[in-house]
PDB file of N, CA, C and O in Angstrom:
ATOM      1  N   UNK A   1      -7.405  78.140  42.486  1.00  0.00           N
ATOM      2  CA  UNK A   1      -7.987  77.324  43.532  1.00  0.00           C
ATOM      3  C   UNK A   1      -7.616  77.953  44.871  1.00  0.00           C
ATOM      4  O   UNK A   1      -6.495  78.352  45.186  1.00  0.00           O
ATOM      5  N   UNK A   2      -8.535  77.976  45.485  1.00  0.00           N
ATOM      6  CA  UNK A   2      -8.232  78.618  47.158  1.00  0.00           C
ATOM      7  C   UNK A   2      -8.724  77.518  48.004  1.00  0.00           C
ATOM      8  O   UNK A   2      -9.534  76.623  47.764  1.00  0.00           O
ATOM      9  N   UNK A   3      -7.975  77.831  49.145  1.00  0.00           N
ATOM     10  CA  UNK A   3      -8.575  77.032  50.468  1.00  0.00           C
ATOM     11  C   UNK A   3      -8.903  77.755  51.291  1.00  0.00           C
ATOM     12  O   UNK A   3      -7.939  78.439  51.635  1.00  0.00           O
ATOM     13  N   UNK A   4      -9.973  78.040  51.937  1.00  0.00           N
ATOM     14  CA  UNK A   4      -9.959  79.175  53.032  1.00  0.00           C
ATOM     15  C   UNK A   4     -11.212  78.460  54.297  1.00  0.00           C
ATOM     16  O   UNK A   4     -11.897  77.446  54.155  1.00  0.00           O
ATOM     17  N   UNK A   5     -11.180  79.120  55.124  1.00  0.00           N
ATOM     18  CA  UNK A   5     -11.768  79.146  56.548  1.00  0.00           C
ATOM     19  C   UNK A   5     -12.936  79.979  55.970  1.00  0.00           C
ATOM     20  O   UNK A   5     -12.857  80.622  54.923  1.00  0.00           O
ATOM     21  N   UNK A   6     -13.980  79.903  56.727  1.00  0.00           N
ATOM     22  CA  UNK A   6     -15.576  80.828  56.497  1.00  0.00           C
ATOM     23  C   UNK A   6     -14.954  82.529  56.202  1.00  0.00           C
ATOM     24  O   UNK A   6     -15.094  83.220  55.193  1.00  0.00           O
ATOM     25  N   UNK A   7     -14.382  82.783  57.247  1.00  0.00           N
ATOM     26  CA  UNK A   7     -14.245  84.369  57.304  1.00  0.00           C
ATOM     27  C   UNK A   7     -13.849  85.202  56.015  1.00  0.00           C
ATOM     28  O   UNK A   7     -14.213  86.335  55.700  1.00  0.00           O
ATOM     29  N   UNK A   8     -12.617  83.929  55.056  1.00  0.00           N
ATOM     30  CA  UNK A   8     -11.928  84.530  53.617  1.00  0.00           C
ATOM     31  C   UNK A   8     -13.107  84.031  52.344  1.00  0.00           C
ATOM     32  O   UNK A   8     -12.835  84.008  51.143  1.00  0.00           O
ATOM     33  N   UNK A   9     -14.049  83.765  52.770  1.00  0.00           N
ATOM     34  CA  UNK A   9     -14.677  82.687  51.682  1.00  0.00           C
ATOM     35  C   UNK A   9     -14.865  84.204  50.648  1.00  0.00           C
ATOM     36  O   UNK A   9     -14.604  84.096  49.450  1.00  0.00           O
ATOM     37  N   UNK A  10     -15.271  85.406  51.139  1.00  0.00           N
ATOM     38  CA  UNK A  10     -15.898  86.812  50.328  1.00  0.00           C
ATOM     39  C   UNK A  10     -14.635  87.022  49.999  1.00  0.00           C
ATOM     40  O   UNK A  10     -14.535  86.615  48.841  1.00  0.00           O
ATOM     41  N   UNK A  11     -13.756  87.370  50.309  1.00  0.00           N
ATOM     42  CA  UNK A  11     -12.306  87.635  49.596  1.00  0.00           C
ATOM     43  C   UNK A  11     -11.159  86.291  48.463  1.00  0.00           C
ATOM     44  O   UNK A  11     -10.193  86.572  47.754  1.00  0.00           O
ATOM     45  N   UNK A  12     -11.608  85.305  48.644  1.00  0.00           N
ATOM     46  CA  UNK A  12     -11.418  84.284  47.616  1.00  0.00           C
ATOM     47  C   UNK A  12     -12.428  84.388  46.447  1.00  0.00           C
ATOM     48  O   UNK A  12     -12.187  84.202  45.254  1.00  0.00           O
ATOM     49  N   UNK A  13     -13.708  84.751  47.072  1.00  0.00           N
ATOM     50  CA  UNK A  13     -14.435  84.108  45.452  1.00  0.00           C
ATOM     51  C   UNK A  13     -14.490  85.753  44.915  1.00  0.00           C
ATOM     52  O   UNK A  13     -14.956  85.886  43.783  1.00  0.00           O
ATOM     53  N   UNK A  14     -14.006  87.167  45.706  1.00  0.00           N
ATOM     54  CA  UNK A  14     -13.652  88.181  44.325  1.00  0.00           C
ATOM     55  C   UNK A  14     -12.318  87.837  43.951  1.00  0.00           C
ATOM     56  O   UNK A  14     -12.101  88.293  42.828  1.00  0.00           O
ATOM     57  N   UNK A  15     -11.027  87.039  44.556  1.00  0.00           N
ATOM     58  CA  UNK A  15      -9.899  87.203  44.061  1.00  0.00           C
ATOM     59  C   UNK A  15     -10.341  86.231  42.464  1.00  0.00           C
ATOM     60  O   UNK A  15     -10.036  86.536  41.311  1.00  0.00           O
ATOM     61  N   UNK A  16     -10.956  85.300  42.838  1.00  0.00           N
ATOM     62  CA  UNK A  16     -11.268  84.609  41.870  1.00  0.00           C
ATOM     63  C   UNK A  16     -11.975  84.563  40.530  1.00  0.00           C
ATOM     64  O   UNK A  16     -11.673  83.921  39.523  1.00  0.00           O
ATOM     65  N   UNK A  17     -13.114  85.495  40.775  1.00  0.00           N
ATOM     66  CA  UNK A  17     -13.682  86.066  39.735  1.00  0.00           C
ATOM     67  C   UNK A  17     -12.717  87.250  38.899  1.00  0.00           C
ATOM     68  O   UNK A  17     -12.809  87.310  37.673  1.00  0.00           O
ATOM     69  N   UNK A  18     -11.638  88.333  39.772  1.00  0.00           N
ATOM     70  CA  UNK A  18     -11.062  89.402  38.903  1.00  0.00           C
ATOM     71  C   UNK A  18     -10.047  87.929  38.429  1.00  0.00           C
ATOM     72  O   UNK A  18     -10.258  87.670  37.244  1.00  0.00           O
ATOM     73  N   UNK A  19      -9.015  86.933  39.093  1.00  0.00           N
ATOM     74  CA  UNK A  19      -8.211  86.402  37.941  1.00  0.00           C
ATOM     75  C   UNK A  19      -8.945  85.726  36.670  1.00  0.00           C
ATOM     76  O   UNK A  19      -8.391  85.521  35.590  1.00  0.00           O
ATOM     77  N   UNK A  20     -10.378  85.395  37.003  1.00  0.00           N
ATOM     78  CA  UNK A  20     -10.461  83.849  35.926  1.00  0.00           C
ATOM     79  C   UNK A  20     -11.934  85.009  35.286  1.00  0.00           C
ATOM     80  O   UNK A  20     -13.044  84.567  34.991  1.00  0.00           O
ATOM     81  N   UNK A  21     -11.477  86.695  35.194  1.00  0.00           N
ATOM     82  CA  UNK A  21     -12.535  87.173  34.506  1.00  0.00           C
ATOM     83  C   UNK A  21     -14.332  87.267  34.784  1.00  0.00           C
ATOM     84  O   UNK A  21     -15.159  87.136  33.881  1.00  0.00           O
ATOM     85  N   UNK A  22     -14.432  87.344  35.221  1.00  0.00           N
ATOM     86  CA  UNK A  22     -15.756  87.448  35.786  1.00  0.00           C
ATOM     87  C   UNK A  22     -16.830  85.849  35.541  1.00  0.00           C
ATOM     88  O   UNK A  22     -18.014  85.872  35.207  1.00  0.00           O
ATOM     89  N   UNK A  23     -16.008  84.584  35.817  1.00  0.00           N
ATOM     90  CA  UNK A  23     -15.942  83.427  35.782  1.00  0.00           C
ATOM     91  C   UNK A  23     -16.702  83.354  37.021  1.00  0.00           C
ATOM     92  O   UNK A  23     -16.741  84.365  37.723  1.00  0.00           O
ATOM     93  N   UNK A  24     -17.416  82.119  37.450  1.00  0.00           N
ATOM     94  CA  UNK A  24     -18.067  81.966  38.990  1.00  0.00           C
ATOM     95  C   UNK A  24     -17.260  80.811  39.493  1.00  0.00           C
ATOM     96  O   UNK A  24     -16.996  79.864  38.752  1.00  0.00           O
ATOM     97  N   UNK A  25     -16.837  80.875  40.818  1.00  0.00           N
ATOM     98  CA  UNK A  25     -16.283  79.486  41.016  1.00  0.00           C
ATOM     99  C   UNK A  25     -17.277  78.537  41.329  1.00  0.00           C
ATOM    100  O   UNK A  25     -18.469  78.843  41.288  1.00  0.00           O
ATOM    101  N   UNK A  26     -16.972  77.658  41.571  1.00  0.00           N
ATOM    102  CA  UNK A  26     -17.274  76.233  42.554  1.00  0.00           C
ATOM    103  C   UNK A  26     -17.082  76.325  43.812  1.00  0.00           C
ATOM    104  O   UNK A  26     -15.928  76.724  43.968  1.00  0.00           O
ATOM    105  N   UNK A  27     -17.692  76.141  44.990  1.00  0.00           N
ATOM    106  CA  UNK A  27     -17.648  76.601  46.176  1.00  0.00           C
ATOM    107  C   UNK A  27     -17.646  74.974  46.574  1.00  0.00           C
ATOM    108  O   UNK A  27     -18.715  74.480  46.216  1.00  0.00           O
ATOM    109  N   UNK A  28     -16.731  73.958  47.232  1.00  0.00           N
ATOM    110  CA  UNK A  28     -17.385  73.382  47.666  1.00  0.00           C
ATOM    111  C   UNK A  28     -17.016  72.992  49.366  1.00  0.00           C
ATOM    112  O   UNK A  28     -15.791  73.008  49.489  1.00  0.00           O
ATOM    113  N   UNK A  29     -17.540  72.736  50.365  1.00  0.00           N
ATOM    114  CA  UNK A  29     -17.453  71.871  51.909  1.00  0.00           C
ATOM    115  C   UNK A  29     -16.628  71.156  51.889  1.00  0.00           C
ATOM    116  O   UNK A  29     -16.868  70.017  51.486  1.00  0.00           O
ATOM    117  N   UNK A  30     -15.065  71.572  52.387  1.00  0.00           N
ATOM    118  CA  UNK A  30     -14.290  70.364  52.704  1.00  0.00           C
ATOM    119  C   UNK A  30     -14.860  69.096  53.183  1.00  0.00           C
ATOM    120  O   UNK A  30     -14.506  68.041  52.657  1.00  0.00           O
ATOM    121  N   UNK A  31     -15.659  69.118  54.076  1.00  0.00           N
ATOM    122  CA  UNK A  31     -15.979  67.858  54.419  1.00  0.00           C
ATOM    123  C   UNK A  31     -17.090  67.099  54.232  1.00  0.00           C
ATOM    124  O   UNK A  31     -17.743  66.255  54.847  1.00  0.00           O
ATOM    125  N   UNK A  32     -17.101  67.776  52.982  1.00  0.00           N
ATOM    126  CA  UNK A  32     -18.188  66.853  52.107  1.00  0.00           C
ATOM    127  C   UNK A  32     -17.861  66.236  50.715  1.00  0.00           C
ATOM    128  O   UNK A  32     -18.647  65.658  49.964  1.00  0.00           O
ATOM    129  N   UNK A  33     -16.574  66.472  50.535  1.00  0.00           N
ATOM    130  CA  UNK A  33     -15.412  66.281  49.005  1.00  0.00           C
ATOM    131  C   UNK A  33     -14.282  65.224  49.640  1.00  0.00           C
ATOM    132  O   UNK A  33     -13.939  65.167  50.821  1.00  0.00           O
ATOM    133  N   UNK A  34     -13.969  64.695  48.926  1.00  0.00           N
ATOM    134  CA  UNK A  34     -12.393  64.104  48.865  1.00  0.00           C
ATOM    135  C   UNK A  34     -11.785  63.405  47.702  1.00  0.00           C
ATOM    136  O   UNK A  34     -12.534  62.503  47.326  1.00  0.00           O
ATOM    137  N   UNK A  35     -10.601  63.506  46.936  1.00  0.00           N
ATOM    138  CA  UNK A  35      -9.634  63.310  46.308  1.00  0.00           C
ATOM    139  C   UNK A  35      -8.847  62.174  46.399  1.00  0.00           C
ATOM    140  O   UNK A  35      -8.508  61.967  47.564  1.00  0.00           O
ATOM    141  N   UNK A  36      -8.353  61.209  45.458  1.00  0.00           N
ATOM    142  CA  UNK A  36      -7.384  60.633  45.931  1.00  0.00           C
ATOM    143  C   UNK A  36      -6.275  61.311  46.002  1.00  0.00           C
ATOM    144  O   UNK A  36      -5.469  61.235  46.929  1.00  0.00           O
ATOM    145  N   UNK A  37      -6.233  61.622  45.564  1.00  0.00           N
ATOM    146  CA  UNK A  37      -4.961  62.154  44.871  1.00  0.00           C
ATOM    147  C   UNK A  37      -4.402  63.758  45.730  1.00  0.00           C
ATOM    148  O   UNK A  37      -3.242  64.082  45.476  1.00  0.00           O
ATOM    149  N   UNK A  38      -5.111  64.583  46.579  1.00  0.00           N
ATOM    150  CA  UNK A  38      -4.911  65.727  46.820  1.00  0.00           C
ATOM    151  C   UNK A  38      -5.701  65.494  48.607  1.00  0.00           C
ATOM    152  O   UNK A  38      -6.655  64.767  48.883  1.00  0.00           O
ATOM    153  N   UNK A  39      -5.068  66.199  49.356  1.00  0.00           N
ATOM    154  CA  UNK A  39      -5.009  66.578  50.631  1.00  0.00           C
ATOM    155  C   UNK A  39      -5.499  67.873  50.955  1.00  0.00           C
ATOM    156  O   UNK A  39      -4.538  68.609  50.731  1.00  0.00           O
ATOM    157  N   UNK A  40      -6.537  68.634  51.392  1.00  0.00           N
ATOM    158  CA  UNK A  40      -6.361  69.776  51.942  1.00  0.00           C
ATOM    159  C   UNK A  40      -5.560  70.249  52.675  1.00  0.00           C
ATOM    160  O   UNK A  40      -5.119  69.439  53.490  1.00  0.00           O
ATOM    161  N   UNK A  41      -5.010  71.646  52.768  1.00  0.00           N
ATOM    162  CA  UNK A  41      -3.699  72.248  53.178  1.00  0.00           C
ATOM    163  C   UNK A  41      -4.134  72.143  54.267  1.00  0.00           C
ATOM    164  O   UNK A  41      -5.270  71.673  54.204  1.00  0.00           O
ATOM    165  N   UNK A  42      -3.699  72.416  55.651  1.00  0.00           N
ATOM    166  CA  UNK A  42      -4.234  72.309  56.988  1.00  0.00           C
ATOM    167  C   UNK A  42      -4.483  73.815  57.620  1.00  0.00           C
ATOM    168  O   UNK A  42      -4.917  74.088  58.739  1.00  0.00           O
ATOM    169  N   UNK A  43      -4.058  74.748  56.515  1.00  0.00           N
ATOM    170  CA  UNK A  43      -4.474  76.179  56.776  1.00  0.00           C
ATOM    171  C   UNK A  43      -4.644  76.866  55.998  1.00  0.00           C
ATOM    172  O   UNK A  43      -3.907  77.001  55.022  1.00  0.00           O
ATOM    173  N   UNK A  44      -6.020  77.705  56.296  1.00  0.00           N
ATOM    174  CA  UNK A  44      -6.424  78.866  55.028  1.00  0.00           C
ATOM    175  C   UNK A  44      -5.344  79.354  54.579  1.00  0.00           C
ATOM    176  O   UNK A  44      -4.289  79.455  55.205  1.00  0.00           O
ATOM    177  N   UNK A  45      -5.607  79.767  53.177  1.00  0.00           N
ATOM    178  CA  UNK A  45      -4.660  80.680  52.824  1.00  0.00           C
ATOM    179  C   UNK A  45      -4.492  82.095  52.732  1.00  0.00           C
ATOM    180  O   UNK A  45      -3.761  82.706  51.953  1.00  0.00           O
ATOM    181  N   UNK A  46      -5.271  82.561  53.640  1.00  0.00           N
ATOM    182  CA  UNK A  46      -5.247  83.754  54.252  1.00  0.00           C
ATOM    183  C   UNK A  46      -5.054  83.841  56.019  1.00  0.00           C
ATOM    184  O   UNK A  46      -4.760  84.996  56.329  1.00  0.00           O
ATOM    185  N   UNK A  47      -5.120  83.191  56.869  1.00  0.00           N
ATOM    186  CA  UNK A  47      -4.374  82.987  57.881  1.00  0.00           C
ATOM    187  C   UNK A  47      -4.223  81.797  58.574  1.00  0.00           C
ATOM    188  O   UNK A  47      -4.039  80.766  57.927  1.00  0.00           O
ATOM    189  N   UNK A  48      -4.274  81.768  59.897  1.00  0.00           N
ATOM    190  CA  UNK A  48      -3.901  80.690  60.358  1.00  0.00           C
ATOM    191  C   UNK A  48      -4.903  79.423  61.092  1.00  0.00           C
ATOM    192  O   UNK A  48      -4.561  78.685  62.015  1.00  0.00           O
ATOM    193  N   UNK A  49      -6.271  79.440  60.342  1.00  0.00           N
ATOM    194  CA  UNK A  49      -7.435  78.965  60.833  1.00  0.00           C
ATOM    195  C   UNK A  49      -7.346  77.913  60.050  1.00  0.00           C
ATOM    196  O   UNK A  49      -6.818  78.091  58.952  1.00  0.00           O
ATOM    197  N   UNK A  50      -7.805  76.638  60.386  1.00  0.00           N
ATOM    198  CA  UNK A  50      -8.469  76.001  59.778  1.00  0.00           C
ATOM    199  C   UNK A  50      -9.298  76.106  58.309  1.00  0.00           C
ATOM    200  O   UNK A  50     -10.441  76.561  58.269  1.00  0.00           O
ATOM    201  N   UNK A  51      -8.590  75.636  57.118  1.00  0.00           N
ATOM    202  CA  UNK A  51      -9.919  75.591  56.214  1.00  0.00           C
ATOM    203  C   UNK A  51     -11.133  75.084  55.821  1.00  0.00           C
ATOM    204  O   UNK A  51     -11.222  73.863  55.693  1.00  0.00           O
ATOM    205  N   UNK A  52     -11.821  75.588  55.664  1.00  0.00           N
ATOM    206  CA  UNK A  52     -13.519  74.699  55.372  1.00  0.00           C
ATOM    207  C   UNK A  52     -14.021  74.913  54.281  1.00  0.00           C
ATOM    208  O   UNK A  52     -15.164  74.498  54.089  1.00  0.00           O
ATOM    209  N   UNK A  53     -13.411  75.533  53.372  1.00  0.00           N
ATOM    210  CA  UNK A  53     -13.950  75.437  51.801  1.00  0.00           C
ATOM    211  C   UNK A  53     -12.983  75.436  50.855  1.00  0.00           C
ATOM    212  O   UNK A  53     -11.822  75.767  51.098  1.00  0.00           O
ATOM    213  N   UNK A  54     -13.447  75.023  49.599  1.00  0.00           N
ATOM    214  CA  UNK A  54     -12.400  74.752  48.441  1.00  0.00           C
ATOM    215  C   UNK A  54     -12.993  75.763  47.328  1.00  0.00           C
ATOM    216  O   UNK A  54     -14.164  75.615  46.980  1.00  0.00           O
ATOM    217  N   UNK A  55     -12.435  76.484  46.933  1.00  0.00           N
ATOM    218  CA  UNK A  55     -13.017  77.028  46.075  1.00  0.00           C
ATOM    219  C   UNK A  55     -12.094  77.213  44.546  1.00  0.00           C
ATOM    220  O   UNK A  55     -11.034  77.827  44.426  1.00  0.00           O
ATOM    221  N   UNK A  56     -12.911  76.430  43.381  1.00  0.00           N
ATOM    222  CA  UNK A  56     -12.246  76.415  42.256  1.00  0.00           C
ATOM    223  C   UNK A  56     -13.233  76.978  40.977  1.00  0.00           C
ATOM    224  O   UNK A  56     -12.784  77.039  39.832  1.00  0.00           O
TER     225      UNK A  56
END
């Protein structure tokens, strides 16, 4: 699962496809999803921007 800002979205969904095998993720709009249970991180996980997608 990644969280990232627009700019990492191309570098999450290849990290994602080489771990989970040439698998496709789920892309979805933070702010169009919500969880009870889970919070978005308040920063990509590639730097220090804001995230705007979830990708699983």
């Amino acid at each position: 699962m990644y969280v990232v800002c627009k700019e990492h979205v191309e570098i999450a969904l290849d990290e994602f496809v080489d771990e989970y095998e040439g698998q496709a993720p789920d892309v979805y709009n933070l702010k169009e999803i919500s969880f009870t249970a889970w919070n978005a991180p308040a920063k990509c996980e590639f730097c220090d921007q804001n995230p705007k997608y979830l990708i699983v």
